[in-house]
C-alpha positions as CSV (number, residue, x, y, z in Angstrom):
1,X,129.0,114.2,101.6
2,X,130.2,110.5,102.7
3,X,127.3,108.2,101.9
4,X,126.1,106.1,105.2
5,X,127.4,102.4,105.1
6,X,124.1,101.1,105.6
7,X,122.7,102.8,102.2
8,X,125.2,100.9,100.6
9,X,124.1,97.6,101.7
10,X,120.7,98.3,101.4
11,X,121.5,99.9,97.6
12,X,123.1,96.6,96.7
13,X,120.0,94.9,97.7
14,X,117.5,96.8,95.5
15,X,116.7,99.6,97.7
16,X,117.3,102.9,95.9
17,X,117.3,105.9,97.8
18,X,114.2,108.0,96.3
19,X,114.5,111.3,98.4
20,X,114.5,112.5,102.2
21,X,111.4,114.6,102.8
22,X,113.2,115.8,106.4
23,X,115.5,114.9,108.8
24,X,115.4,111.2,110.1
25,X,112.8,110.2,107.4
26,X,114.0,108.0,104.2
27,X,111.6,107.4,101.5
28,X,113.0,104.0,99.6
29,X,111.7,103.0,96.5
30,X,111.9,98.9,95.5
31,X,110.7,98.1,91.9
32,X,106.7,99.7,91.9
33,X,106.8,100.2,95.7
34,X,108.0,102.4,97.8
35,X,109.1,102.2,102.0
36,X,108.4,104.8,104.0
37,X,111.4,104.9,106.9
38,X,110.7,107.0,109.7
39,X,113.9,107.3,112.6
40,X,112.2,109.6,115.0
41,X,109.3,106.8,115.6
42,X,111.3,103.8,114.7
43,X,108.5,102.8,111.6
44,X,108.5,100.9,108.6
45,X,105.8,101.5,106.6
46,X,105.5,99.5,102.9
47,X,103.1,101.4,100.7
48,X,102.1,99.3,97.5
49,X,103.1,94.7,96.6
50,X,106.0,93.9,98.0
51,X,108.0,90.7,99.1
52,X,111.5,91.1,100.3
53,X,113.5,88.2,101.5
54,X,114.5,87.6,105.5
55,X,118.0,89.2,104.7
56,X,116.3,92.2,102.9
57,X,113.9,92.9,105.6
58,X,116.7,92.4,108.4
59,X,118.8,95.3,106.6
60,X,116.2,97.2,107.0
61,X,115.9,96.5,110.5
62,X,119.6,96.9,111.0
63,X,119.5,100.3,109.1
64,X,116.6,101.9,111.8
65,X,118.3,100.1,114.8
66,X,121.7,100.8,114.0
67,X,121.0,104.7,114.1
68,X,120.4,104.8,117.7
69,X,123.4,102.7,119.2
């Protein structure tokens, strides 16, 4: 299976794919915390401390966006 592009990026920033609980829904996991990634309704959700720089957070972005164009 050909990994996404995007994963890439976002690996090489610190964002390790944990698991995908269903389709369209990525579960990342950054140091202690983990980011809850949800396609269908275009949500972010940051469960536990986390600080990620303006580039990090626009991957992210990028990543949920970039899915629907």
């Amino acid at each position: 299976m050909k990994k996404d592009v995007n994963l890439k990026i976002l690996e090489r920033y610190g964002f390790k794919l944990y698991k995908r609980p269903k389709e369209n829904v990525y579960l990342f996991k950054k140091g202690d915390s983990l980011i809850f990634v949800n396609l269908d309704l275009k949500l972010i959700e940051f469960r536990g401390d986390i600080s990620l720089s303006f580039k990090a957070y626009k991957l992210l972005l990028d990543f949920v966006f970039n899915k629907y164009i």
